[in-house]
TIVO-2410 file (N, C-alpha, C; in nm, 3 decimals):
# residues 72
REC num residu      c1      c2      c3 atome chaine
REC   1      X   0.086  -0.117   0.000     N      A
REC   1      X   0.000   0.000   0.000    CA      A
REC   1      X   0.090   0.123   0.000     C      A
REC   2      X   0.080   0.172  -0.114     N      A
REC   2      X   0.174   0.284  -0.153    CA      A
REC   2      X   0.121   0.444  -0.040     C      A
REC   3      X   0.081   0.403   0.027     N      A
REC   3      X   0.030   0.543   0.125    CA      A
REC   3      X   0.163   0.575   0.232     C      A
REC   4      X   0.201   0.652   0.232     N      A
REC   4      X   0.279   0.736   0.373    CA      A
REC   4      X   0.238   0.858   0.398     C      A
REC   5      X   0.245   0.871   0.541     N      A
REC   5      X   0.277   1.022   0.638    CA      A
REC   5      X   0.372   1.005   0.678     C      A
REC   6      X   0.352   1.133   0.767     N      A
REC   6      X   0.465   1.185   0.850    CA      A
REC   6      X   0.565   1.033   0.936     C      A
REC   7      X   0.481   1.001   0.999     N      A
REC   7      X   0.484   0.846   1.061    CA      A
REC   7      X   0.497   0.739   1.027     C      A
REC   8      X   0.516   0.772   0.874     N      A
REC   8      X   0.551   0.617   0.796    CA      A
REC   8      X   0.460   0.572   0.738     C      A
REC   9      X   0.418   0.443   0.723     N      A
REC   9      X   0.326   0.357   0.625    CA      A
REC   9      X   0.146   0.408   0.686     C      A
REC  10      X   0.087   0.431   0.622     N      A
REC  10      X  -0.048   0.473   0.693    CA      A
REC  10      X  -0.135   0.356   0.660     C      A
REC  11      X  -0.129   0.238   0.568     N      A
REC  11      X  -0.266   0.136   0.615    CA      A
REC  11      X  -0.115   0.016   0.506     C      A
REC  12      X  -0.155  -0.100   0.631     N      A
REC  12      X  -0.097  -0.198   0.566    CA      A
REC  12      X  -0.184  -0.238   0.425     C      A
REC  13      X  -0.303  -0.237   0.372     N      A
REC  13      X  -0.360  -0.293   0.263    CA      A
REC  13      X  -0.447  -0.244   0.227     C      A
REC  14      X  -0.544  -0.277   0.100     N      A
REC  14      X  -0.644  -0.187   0.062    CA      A
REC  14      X  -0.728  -0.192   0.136     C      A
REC  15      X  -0.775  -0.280   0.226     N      A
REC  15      X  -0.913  -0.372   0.285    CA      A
REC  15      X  -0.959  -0.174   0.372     C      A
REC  16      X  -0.794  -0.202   0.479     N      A
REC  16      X  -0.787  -0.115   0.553    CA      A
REC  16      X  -0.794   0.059   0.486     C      A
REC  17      X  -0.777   0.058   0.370     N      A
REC  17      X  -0.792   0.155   0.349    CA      A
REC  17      X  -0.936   0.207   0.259     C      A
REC  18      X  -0.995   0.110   0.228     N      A
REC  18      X  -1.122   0.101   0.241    CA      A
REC  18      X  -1.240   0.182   0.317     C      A
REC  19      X  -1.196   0.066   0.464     N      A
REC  19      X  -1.286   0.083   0.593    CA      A
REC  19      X  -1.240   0.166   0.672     C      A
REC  20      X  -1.117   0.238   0.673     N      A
REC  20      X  -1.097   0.345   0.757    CA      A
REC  20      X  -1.096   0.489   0.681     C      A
REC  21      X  -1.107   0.529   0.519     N      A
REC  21      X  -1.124   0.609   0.459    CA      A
REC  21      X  -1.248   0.618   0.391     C      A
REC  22      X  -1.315   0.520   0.374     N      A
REC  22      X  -1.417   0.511   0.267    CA      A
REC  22      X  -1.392   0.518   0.154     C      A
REC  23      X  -1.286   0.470   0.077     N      A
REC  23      X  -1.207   0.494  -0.025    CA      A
REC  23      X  -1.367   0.367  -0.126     C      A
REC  24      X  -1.313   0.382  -0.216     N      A
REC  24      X  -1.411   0.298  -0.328    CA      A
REC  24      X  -1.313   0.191  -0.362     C      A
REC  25      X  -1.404   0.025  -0.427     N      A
REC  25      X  -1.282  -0.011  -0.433    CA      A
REC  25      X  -1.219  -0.044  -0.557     C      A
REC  26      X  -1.268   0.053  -0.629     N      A
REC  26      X  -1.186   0.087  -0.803    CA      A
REC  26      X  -1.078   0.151  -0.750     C      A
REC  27      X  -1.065   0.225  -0.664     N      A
REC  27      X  -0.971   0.301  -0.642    CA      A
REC  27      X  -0.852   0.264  -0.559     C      A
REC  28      X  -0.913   0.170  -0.491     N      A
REC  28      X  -0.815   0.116  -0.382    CA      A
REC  28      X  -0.758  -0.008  -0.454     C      A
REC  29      X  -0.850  -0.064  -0.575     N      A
REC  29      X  -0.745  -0.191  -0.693    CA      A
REC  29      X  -0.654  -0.070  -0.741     C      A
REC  30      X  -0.695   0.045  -0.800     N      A
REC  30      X  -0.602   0.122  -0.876    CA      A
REC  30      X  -0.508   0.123  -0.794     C      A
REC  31      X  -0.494   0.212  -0.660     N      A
REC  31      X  -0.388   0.256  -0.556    CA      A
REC  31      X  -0.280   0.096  -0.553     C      A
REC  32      X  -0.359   0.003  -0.496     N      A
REC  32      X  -0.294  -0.128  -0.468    CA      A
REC  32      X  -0.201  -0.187  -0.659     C      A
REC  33      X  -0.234  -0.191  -0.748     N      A
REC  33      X  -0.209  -0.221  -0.856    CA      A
REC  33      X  -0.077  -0.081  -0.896     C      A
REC  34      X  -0.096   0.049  -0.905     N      A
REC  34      X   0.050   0.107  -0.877    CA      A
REC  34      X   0.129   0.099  -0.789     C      A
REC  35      X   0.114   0.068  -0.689     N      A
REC  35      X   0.180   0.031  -0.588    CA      A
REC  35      X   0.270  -0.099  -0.635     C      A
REC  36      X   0.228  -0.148  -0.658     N      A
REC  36      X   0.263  -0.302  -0.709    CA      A
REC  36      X   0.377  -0.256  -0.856     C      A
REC  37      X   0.285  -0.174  -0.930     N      A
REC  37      X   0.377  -0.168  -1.064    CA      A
REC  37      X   0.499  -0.085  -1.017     C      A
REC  38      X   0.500   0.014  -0.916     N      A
REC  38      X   0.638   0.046  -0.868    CA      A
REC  38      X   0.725  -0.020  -0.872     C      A
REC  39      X   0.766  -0.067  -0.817     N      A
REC  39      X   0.902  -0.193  -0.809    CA      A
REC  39      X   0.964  -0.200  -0.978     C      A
REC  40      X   0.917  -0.168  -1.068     N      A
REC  40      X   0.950  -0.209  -1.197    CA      A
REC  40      X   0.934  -0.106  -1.266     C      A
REC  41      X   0.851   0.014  -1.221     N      A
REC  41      X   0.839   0.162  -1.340    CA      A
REC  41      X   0.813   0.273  -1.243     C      A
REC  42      X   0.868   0.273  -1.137     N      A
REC  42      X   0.923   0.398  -1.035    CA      A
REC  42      X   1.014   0.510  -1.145     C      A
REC  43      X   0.935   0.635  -1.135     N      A
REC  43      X   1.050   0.703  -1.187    CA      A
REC  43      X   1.009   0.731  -1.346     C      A
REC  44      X   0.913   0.652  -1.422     N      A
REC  44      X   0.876   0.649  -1.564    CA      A
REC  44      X   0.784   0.768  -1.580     C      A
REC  45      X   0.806   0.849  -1.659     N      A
REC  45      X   0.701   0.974  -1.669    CA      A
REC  45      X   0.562   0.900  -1.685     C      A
REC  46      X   0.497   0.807  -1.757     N      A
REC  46      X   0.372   0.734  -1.765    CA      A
REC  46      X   0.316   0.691  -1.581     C      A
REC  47      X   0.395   0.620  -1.531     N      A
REC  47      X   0.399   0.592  -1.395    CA      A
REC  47      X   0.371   0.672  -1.304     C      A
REC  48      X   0.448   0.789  -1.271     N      A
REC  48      X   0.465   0.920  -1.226    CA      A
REC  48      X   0.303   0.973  -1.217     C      A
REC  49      X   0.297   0.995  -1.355     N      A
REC  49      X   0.152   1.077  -1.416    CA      A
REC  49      X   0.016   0.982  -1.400     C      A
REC  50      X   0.017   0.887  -1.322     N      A
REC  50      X  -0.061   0.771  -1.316    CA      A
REC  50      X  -0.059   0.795  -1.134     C      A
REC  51      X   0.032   0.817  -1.080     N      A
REC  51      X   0.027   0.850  -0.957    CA      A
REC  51      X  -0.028   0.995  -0.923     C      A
REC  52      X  -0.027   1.075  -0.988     N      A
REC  52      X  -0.023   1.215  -0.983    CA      A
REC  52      X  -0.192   1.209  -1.014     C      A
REC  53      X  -0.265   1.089  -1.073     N      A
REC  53      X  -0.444   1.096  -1.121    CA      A
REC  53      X  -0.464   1.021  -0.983     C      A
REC  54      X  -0.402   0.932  -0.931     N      A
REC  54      X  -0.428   0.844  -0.858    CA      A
REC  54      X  -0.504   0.974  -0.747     C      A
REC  55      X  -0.346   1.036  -0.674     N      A
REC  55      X  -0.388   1.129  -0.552    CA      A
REC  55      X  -0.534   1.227  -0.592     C      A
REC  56      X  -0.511   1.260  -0.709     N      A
REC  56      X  -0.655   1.394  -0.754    CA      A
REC  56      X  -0.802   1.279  -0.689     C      A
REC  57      X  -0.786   1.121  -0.749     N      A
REC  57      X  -0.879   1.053  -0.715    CA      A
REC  57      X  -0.877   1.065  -0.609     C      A
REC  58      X  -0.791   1.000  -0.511     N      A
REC  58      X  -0.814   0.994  -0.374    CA      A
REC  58      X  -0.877   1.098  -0.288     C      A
REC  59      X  -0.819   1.236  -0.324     N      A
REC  59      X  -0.816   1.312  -0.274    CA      A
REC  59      X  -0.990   1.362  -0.268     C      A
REC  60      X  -1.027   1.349  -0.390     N      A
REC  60      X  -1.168   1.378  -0.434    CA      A
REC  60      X  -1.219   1.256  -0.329     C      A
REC  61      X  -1.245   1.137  -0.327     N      A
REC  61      X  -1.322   1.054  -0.286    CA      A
REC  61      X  -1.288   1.073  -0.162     C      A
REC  62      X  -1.197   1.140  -0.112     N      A
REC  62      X  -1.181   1.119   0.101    CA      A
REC  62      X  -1.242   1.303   0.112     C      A
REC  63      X  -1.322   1.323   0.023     N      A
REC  63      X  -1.368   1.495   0.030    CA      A
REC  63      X  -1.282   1.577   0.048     C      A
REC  64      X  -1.161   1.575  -0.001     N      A
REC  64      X  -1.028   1.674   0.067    CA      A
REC  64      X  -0.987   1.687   0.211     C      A
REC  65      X  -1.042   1.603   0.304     N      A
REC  65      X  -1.027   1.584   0.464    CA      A
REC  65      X  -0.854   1.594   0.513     C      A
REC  66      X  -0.779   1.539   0.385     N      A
REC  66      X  -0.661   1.522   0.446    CA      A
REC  66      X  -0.563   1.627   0.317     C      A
REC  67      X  -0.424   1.629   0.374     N      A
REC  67      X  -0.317   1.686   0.245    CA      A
REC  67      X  -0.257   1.599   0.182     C      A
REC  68      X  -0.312   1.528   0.065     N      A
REC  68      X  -0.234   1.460  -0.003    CA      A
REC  68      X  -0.152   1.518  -0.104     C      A
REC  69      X  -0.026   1.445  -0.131     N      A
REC  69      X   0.091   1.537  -0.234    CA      A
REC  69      X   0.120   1.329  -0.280     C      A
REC  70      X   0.168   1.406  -0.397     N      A
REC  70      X   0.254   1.271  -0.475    CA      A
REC  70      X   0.407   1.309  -0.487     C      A
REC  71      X   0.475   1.226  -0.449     N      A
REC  71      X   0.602   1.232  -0.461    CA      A
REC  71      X   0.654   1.128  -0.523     C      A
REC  72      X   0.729   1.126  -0.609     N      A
REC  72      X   0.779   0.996  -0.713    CA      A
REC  72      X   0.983   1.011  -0.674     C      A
***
């Protein structure tokens, strides 16, 4: 689960990030599925820009409650 704060890893898996955000779970296969493709295309402008839609999603579906930023 590609999520961090300040404190490090914020939900070991999607389940959890689910039921403690209300996240949807198109979004939480998307989040979990880049997460995953990291390891192999960290760093790829396609990748990058796939993370950068990811957060706009997230951000929209948790109502803006929190500060999310993408960092690659």
């Amino acid at each position: 689960m590609p999520l961090w704060g300040e404190g490090g890893l914020i939900f070991n898996d999607g389940d959890e990030l689910a039921r403690e955000w209300g996240v949807s779970a198109a979004l939480v296969a998307d989040i979990v599925a880049w997460g995953i493709a990291w390891q192999t295309s960290s760093g790829q402008p396609d990748h990058d820009a796939e993370g950068a839609r990811l957060v706009r999603r997230l951000d929209h579906e948790v109502d803006h409650r929190f500060r999310i930023v993408f960092k690659s």
